[in-house]
N, C-alpha and C positions, 0 to 999 in steps of 0.2 A: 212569706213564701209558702205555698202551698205543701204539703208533704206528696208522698208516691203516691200512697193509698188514695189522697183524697182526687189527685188526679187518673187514678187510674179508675175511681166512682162516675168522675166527669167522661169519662171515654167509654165506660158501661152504659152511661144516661145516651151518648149521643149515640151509638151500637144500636140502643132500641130505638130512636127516635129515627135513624134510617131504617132500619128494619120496617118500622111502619111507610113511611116511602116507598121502600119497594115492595110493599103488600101493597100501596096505591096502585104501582104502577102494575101487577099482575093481574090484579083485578079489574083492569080497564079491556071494554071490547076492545077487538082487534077487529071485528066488520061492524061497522055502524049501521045503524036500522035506514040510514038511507039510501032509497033503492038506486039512485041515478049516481050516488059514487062507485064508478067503476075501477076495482083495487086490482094493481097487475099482484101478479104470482111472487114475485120477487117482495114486493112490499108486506104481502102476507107474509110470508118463510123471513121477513127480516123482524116484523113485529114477532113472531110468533119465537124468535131466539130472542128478542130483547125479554122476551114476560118469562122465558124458559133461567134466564142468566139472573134476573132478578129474584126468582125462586131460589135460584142455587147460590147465588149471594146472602139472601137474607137468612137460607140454611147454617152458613158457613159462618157469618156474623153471629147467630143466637148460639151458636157451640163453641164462637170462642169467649161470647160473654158469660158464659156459665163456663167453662177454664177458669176462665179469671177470677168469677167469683169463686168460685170454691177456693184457687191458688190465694186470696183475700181471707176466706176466713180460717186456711188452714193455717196462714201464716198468722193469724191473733192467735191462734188456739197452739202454738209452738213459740209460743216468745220468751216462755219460761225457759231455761237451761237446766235439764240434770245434771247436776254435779258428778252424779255416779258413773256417768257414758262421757267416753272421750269424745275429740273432734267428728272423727271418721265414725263412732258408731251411732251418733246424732245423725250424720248428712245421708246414711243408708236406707233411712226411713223411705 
């Protein structure tokens, strides 16, 4: 069985691996170079929130992957227990 960490490595890997998707999908035109497709207004203003929502997803995605990893390596770097600090003046950190 896998431990947290290693699953919570798997859930940062797959975080970037959308994140690059929805860089796919922002960086696709929204009018194509051809002239005879005629795009109604609605279609534009609906592309134009899908590339807007995909920006602000894959914002929202890379700031919780860096949460987590930092919450990852803070927790190696506190695995040691001071003896000298009770419960409560550990958990105030």
């Amino acid at each position: 069985m896998k431990s947290t960490e290693e699953i919570k490595l798997e859930i940062i890997n797959a975080g970037r691996r959308a994140v690059e998707q929805l860089i796919k999908v922002a960086k696709e035109d929204i009018i194509k170079p051809d002239p005879e497709d005629d795009i109604s207004a609605d279609r534009l203003k609906n592309a134009a929130a899908t590339k807007k929502l995909a920006i602000f997803d894959a914002f929202e995605i890379l700031n919780r992957i860096e949460s987590e990893k930092e919450a990852l390596s803070l927790s190696k770097n506190n695995n040691s227990v001071d003896s000298k600090q009770g419960f409560a003046e550990r958990r105030s950190k």
